[in-house]
VMD Tcl script that builds the backbone (N, CA, C; Angstrom):
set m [mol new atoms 525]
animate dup $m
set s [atomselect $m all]
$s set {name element resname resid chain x y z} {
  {N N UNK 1 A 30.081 61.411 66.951}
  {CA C UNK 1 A 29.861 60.765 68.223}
  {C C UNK 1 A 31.182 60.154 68.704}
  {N N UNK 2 A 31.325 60.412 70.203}
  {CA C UNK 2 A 32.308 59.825 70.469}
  {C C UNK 2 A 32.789 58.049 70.342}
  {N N UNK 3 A 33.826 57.640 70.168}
  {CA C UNK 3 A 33.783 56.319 70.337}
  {C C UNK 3 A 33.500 56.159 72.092}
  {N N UNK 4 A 33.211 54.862 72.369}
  {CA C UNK 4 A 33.371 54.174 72.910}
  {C C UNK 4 A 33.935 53.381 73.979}
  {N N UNK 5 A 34.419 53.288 74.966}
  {CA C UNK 5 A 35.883 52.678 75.467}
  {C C UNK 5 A 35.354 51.517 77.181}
  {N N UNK 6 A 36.013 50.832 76.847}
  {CA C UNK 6 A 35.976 49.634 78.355}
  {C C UNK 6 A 37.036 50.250 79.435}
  {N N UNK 7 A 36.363 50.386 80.617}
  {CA C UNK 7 A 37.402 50.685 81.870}
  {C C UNK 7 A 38.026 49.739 82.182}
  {N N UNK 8 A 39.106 49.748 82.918}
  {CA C UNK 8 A 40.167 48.654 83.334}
  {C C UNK 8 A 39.591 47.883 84.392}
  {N N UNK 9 A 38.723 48.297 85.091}
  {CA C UNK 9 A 38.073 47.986 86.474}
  {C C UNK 9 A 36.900 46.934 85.765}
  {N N UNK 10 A 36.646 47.029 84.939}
  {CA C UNK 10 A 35.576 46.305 83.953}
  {C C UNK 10 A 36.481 44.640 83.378}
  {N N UNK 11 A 37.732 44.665 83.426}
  {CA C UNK 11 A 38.952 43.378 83.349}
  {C C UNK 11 A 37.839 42.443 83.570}
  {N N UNK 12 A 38.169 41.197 83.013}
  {CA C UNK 12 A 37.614 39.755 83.157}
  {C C UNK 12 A 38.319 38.917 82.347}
  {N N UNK 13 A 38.450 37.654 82.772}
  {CA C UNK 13 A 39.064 36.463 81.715}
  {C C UNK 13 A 38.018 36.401 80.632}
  {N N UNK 14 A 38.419 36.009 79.524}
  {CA C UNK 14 A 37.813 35.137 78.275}
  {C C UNK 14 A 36.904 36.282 77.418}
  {N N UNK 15 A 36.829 37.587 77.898}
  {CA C UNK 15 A 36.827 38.439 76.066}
  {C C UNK 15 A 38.282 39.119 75.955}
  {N N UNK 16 A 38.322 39.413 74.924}
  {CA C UNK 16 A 39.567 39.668 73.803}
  {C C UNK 16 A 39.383 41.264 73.411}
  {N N UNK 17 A 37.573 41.529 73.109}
  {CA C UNK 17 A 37.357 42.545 72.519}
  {C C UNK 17 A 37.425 43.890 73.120}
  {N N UNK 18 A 38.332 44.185 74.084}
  {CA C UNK 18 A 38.008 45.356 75.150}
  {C C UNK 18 A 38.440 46.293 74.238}
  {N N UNK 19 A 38.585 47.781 74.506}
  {CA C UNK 19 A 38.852 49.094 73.665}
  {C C UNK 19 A 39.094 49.772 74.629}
  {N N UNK 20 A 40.391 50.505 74.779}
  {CA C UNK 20 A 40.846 50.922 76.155}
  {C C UNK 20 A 41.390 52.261 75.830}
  {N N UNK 21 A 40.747 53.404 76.289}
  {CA C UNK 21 A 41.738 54.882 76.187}
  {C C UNK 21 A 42.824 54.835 77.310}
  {N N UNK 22 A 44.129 54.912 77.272}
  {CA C UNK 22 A 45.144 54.763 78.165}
  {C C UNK 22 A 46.398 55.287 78.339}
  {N N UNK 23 A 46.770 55.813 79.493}
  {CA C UNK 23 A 47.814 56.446 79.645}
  {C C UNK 23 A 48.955 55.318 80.247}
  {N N UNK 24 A 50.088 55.152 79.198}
  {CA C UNK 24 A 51.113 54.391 79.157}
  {C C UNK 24 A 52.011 54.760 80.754}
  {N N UNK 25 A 52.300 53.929 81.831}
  {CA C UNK 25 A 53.506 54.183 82.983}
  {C C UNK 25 A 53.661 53.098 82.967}
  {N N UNK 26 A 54.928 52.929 82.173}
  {CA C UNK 26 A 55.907 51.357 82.640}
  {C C UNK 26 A 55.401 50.687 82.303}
  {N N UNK 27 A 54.094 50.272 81.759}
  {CA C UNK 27 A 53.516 49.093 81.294}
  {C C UNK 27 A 52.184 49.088 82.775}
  {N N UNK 28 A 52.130 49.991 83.139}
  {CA C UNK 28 A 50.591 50.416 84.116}
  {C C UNK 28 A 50.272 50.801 83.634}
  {N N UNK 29 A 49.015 50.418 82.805}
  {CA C UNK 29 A 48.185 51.564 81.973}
  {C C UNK 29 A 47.444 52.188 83.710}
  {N N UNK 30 A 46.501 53.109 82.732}
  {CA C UNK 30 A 46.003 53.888 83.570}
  {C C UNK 30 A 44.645 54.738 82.706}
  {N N UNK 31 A 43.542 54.283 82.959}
  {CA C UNK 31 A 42.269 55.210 82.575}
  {C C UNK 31 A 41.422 56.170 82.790}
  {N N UNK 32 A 40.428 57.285 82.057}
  {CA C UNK 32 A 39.876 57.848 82.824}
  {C C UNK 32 A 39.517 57.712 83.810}
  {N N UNK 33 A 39.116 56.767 84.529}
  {CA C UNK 33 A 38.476 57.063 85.746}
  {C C UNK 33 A 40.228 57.072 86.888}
  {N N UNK 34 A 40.870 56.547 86.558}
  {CA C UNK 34 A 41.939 56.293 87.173}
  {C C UNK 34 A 42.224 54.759 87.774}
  {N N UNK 35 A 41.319 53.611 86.989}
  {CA C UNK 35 A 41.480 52.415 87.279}
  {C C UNK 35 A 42.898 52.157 86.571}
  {N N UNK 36 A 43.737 50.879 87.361}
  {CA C UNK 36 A 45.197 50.683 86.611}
  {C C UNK 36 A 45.055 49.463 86.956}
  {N N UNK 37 A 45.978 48.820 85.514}
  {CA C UNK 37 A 46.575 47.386 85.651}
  {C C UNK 37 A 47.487 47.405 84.886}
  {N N UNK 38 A 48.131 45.896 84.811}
  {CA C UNK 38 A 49.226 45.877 84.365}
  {C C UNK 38 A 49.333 45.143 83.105}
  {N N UNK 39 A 49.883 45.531 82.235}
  {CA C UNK 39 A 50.392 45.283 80.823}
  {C C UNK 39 A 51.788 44.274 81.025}
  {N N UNK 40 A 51.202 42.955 80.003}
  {CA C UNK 40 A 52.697 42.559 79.702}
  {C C UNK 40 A 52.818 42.339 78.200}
  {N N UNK 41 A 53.940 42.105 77.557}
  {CA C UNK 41 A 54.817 42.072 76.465}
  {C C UNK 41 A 55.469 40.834 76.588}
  {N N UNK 42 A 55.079 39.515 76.023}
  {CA C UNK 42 A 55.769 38.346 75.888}
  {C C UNK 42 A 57.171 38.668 74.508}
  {N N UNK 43 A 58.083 38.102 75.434}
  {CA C UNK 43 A 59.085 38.787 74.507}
  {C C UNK 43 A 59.439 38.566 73.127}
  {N N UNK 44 A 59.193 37.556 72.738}
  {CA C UNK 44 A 58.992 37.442 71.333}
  {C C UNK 44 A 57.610 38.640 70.415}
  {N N UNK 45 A 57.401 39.070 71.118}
  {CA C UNK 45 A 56.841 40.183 70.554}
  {C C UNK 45 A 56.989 41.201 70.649}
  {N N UNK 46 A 57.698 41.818 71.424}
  {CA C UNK 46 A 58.963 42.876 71.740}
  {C C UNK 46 A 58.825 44.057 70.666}
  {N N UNK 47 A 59.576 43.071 69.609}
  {CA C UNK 47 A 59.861 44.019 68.182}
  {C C UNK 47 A 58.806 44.772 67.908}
  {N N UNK 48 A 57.790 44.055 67.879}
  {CA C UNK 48 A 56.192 44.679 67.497}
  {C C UNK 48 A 56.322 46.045 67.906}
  {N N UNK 49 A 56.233 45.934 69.300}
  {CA C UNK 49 A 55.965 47.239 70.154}
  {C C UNK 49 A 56.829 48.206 70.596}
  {N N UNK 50 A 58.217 47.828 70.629}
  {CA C UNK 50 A 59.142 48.627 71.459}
  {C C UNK 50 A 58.867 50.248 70.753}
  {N N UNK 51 A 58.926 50.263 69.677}
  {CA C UNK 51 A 58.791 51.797 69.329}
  {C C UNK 51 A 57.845 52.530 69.326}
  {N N UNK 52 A 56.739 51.649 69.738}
  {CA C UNK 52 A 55.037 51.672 69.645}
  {C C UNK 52 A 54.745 53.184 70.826}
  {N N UNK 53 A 55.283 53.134 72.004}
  {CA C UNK 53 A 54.890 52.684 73.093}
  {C C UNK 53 A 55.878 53.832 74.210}
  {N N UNK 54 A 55.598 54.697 74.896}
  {CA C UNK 54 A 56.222 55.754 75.166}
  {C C UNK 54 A 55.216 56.139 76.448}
  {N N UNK 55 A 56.594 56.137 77.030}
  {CA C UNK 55 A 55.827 56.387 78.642}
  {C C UNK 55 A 55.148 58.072 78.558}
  {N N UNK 56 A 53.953 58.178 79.339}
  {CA C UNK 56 A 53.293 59.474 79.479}
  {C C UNK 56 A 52.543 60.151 78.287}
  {N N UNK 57 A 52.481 58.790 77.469}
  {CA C UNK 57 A 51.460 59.501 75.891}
  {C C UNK 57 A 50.519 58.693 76.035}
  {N N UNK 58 A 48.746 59.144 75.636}
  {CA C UNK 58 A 47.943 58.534 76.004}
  {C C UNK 58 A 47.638 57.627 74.541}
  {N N UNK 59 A 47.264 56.561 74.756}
  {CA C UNK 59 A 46.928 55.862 73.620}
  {C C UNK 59 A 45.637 55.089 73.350}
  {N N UNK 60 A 45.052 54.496 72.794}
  {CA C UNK 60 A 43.530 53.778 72.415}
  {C C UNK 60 A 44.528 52.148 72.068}
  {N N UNK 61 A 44.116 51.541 73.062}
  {CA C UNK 61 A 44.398 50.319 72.553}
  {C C UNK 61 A 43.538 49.278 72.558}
  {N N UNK 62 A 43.802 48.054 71.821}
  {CA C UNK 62 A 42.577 47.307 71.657}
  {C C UNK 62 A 43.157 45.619 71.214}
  {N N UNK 63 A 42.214 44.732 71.787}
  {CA C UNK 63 A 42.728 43.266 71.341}
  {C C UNK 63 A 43.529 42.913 72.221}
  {N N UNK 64 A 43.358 42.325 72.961}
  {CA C UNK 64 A 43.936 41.651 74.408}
  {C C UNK 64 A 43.539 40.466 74.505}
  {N N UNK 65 A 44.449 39.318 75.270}
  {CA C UNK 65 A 44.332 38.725 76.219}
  {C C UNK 65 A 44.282 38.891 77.710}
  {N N UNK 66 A 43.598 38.302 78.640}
  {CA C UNK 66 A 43.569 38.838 80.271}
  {C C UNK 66 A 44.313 37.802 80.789}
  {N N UNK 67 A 45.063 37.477 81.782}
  {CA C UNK 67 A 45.850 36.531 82.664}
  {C C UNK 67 A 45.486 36.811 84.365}
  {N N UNK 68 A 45.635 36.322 85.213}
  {CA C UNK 68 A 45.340 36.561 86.253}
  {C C UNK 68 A 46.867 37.427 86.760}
  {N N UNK 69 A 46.950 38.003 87.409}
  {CA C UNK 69 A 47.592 38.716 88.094}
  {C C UNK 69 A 48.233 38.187 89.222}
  {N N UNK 70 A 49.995 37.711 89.083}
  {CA C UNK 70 A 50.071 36.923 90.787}
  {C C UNK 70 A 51.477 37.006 90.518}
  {N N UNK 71 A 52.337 37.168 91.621}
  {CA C UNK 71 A 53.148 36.759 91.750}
  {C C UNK 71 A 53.569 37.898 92.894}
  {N N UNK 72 A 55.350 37.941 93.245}
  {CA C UNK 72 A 55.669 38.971 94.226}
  {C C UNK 72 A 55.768 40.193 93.264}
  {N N UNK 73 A 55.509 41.603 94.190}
  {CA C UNK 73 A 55.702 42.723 93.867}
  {C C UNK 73 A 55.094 43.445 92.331}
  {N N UNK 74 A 53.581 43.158 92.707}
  {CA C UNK 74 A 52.398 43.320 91.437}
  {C C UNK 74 A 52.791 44.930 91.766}
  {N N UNK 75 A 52.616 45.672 91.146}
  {CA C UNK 75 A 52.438 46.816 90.655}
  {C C UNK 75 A 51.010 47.941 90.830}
  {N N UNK 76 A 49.654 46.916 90.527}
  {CA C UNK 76 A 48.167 47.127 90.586}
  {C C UNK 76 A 47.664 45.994 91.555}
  {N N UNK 77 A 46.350 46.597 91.846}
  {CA C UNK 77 A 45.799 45.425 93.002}
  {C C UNK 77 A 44.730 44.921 91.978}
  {N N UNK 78 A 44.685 44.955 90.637}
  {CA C UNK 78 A 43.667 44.371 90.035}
  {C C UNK 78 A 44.589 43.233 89.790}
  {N N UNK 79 A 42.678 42.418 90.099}
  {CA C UNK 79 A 43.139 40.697 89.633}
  {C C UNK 79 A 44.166 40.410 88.927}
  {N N UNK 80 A 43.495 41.283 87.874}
  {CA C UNK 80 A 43.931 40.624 85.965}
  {C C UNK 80 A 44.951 41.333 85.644}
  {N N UNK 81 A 45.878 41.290 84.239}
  {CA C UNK 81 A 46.630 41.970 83.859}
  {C C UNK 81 A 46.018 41.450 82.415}
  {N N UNK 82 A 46.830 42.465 81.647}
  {CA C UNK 82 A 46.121 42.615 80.333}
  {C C UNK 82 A 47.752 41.891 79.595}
  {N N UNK 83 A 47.003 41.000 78.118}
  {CA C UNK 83 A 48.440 40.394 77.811}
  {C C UNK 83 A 48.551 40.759 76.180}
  {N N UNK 84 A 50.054 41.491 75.884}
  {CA C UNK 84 A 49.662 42.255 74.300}
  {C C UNK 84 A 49.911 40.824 73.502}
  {N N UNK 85 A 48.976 40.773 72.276}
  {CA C UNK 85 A 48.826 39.463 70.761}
  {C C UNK 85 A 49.837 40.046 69.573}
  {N N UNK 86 A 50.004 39.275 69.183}
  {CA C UNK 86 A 50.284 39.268 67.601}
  {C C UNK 86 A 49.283 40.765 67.137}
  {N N UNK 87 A 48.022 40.818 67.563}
  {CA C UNK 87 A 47.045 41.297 66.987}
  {C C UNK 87 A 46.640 42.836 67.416}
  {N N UNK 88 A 47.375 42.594 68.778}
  {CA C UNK 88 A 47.189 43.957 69.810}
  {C C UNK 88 A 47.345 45.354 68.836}
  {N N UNK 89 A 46.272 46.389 68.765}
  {CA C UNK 89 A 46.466 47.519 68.115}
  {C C UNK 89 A 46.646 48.964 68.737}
  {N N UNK 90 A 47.651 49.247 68.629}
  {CA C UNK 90 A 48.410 50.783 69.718}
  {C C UNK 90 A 48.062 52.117 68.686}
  {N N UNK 91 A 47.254 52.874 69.455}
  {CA C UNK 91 A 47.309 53.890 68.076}
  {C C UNK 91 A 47.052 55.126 69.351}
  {N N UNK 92 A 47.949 56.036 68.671}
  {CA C UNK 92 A 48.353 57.024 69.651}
  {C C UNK 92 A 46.705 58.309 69.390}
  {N N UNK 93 A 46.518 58.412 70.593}
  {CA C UNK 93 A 45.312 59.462 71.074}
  {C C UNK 93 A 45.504 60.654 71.244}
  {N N UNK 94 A 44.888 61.465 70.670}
  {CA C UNK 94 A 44.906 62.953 71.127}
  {C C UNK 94 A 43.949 63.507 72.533}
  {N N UNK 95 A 44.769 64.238 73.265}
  {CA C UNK 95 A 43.724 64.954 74.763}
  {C C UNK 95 A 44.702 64.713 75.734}
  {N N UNK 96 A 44.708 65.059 76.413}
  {CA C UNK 96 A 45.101 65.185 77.804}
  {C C UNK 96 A 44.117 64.849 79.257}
  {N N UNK 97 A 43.121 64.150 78.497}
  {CA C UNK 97 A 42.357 64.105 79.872}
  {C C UNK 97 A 42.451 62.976 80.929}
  {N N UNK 98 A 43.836 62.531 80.640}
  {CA C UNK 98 A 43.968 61.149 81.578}
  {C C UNK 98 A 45.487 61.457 82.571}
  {N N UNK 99 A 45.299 61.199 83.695}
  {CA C UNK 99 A 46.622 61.731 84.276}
  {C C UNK 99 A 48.013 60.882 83.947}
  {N N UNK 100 A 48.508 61.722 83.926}
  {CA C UNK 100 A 50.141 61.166 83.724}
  {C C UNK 100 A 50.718 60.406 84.839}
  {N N UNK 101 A 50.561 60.481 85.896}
  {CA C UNK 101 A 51.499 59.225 86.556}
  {C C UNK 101 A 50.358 58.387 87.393}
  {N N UNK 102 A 49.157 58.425 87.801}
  {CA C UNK 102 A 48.224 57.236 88.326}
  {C C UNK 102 A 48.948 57.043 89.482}
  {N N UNK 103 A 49.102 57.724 90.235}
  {CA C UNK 103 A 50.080 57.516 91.860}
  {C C UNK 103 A 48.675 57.319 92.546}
  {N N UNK 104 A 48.918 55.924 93.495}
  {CA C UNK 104 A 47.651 56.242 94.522}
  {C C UNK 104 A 48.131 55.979 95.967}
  {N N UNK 105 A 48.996 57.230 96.633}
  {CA C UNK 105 A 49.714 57.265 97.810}
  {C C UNK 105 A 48.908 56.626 98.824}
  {N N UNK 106 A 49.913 56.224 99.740}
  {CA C UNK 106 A 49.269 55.067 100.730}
  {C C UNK 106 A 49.926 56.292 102.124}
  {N N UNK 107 A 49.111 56.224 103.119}
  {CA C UNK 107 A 50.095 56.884 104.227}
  {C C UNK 107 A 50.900 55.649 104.859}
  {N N UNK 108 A 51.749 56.014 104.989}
  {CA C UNK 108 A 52.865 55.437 105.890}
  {C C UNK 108 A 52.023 54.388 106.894}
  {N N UNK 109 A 51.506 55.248 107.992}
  {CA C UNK 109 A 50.789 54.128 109.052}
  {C C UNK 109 A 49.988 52.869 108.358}
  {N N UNK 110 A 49.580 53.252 107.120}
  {CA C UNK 110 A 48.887 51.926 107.163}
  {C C UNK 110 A 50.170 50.861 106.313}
  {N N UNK 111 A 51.081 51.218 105.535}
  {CA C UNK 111 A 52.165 50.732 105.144}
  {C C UNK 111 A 52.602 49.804 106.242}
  {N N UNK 112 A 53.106 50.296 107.132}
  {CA C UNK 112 A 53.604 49.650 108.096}
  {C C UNK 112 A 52.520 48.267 109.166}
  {N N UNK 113 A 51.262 48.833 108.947}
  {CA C UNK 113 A 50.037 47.717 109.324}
  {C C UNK 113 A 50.236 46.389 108.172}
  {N N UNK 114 A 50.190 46.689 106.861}
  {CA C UNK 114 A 50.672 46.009 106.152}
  {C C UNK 114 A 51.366 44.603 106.476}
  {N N UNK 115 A 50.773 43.332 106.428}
  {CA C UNK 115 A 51.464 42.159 106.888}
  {C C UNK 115 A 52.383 41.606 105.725}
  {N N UNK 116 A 53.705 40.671 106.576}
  {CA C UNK 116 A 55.040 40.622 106.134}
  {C C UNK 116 A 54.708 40.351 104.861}
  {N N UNK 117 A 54.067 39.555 104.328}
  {CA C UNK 117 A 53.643 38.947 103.002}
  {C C UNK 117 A 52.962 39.454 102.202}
  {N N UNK 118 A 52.655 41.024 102.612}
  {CA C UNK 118 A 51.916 41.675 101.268}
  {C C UNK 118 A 52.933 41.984 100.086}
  {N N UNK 119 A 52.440 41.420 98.864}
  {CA C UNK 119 A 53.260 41.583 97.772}
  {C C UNK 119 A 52.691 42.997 96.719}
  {N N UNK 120 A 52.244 43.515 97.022}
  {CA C UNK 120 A 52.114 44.512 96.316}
  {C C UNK 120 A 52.306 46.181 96.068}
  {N N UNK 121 A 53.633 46.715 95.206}
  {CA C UNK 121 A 54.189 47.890 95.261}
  {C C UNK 121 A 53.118 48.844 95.506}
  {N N UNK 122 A 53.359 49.789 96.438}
  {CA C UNK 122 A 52.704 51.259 96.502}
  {C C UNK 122 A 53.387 52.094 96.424}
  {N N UNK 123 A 52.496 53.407 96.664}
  {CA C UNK 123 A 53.584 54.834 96.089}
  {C C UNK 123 A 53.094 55.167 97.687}
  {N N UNK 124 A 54.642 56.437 97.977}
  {CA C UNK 124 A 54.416 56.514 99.489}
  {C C UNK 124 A 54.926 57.816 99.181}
  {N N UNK 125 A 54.666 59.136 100.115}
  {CA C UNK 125 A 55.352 60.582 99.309}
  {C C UNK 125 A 55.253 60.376 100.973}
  {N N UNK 126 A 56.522 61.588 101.482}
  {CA C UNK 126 A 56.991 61.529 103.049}
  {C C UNK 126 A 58.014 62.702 102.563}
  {N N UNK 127 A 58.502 62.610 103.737}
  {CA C UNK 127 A 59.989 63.454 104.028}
  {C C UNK 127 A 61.623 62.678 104.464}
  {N N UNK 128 A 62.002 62.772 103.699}
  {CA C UNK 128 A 62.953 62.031 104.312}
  {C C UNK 128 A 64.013 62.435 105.537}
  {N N UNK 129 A 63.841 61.881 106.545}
  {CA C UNK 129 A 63.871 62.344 107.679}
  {C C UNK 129 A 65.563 61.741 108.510}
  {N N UNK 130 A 65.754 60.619 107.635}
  {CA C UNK 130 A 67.328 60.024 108.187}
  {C C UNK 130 A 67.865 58.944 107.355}
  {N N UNK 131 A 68.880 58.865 107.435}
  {CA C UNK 131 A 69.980 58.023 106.195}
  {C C UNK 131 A 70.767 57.175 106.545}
  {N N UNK 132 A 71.104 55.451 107.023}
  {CA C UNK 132 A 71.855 55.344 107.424}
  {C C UNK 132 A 73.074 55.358 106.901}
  {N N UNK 133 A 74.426 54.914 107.399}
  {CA C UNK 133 A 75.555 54.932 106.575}
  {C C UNK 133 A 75.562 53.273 105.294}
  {N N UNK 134 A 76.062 53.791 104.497}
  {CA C UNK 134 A 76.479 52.728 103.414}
  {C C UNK 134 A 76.817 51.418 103.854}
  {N N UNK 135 A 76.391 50.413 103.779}
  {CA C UNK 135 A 76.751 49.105 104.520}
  {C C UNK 135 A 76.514 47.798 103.465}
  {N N UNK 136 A 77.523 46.997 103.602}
  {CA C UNK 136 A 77.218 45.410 102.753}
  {C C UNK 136 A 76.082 44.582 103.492}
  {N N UNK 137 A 75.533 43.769 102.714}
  {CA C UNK 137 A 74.529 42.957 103.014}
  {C C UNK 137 A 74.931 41.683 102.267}
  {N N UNK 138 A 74.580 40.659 102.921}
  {CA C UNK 138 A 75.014 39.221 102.781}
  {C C UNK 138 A 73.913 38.820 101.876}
  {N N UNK 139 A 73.277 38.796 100.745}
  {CA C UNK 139 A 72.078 38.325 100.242}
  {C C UNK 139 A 72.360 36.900 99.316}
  {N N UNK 140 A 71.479 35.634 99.571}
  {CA C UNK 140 A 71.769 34.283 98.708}
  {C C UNK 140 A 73.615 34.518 98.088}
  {N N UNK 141 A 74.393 34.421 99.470}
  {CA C UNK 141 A 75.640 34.485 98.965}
  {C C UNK 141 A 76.509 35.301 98.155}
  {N N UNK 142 A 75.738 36.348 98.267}
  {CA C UNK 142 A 76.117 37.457 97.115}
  {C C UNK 142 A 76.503 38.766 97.689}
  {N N UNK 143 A 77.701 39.774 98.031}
  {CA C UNK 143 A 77.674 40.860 98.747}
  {C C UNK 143 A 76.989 42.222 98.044}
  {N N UNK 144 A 76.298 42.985 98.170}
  {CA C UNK 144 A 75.695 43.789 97.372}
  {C C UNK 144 A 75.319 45.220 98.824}
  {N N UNK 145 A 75.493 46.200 98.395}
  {CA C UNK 145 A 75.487 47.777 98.965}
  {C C UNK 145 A 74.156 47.614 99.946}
  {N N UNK 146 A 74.054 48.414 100.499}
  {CA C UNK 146 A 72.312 48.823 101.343}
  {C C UNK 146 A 72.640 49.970 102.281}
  {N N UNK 147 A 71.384 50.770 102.169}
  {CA C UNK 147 A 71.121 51.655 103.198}
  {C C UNK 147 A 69.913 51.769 103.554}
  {N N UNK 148 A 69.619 52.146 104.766}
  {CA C UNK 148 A 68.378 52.422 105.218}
  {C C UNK 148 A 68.123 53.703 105.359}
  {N N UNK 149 A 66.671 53.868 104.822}
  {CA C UNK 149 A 66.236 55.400 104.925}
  {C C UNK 149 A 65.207 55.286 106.009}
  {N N UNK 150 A 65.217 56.776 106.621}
  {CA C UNK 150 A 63.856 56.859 107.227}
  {C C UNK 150 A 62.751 57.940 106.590}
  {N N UNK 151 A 61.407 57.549 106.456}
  {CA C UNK 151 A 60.543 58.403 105.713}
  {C C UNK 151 A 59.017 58.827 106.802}
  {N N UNK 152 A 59.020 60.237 106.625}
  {CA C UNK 152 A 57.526 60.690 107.717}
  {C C UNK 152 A 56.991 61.076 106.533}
  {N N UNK 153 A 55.701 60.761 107.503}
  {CA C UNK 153 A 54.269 61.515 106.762}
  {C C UNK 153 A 53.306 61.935 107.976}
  {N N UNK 154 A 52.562 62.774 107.866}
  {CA C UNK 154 A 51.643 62.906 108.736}
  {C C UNK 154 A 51.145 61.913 109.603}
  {N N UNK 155 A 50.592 60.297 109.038}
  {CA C UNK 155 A 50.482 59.657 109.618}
  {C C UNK 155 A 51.468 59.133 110.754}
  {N N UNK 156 A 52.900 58.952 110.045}
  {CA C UNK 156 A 54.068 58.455 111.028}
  {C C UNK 156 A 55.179 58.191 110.326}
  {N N UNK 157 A 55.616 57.646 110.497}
  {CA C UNK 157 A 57.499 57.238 110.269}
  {C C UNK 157 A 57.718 55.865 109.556}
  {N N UNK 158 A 58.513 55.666 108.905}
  {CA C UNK 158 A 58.800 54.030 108.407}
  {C C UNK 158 A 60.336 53.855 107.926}
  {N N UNK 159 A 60.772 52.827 108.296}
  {CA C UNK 159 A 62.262 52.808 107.367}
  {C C UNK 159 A 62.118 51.932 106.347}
  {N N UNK 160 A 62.889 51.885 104.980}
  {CA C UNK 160 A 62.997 51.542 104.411}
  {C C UNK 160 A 64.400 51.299 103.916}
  {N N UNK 161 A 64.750 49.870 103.449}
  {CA C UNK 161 A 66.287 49.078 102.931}
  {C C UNK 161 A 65.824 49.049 101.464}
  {N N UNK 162 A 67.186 50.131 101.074}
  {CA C UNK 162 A 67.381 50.095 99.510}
  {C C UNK 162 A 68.627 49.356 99.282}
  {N N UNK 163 A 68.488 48.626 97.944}
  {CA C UNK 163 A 69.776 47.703 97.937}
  {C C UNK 163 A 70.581 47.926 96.958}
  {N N UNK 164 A 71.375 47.280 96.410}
  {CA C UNK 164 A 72.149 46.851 95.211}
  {C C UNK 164 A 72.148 48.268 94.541}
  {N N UNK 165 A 71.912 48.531 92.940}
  {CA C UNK 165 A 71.795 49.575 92.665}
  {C C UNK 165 A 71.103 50.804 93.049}
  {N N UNK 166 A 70.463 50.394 93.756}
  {CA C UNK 166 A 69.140 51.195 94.285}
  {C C UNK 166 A 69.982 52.355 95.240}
  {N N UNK 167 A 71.317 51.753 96.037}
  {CA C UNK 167 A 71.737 52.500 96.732}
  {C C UNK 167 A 72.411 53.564 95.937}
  {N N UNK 168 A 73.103 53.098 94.742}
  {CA C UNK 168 A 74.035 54.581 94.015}
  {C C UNK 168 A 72.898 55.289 93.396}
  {N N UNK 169 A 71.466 55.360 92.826}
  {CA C UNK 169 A 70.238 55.659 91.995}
  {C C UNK 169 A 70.121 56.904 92.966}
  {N N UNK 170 A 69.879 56.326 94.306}
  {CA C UNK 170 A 69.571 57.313 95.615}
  {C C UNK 170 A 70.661 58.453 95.569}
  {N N UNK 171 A 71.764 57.981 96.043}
  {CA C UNK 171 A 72.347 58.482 96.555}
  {C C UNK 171 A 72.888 59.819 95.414}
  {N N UNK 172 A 72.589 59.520 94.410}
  {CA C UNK 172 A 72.842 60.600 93.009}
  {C C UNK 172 A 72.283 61.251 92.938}
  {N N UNK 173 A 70.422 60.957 93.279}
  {CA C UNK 173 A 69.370 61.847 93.592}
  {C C UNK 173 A 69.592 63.110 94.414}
  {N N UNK 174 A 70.567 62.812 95.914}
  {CA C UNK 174 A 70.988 63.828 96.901}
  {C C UNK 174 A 71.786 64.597 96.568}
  {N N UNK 175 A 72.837 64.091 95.440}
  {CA C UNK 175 A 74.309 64.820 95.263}
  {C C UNK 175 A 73.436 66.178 94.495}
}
mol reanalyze $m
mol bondsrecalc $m
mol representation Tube
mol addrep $m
């Protein structure tokens, strides 16, 4: 008989005992159904896991703490995030039945509806449609690179300011 397993969408404060089949991105897990949240690693526990733990391999993990989920530029729109223990157990799964990257594209138009203060990363797939030239930006006193891209999608158009490293990452992508 098969085991068992808790969906991510199922998250709540104050049990410990969840059992999670999961596909590792960046510390987004990601489950069958395709519910995602976010994983953290208090760093004194680091050692535990660093070798544990490999982006795009699915794993069974188990023994958590939950935390609420807040700050700028969350990753998942779930509440909670899941927090690894002393106790947390990683044990690598066999199958393929969980997708590898958990992308849940947003179109552009509603991106841009999006008010100034939404803090939360999405995935956006477009065309890139224009580039501006290389330019400094004045940020908390600090001079650092930027360019602006422009990106379509069916819905519409949006620009976007990449900064600091972000601009040579890009721009290596094109070469």
């Amino acid at each position: 008989m098969a085991a068992a397993f808790d969906f991510l969408c199922d998250v709540v404060p104050g049990k410990t005992s969840w059992r999670f089949k999961v596909n590792s991105v960046e510390m987004v897990l990601v489950d069958s159904k395709g519910g995602k949240i976010q994983a953290t690693i208090r760093k004194q526990l680091l050692y535990l896991f660093r070798n544990k733990l490999e982006e795009g391999v699915v794993y069974v993990l188990s023994f958590f703490t939950t935390a609420p989920s807040t700050g700028a530029y969350r990753s998942t729109l779930h509440p909670f995030r899941l927090v690894f223990q002393m106790r947390t157990k990683v044990e690598l799964s066999e199958g393929p039945e969980i997708s590898r990257y958990g992308f849940s594209f947003t179109p552009i138009s509603e991106v841009c509806a999006f008010p100034s203060d939404y803090d939360f990363l999405v995935d956006v797939i477009g065309v890139l449609t224009g580039m501006s030239a290389e330019r400094e930006y004045l940020w908390e006193r600090t001079v650092t690179k930027m360019i602006v891209i422009k990106l379509t999608d069916q819905s519409g158009k949006c620009e976007c300011a990449l900064f600091g490293d972000y601009v040579e990452d890009f721009k290596k992508m094109l070469a």
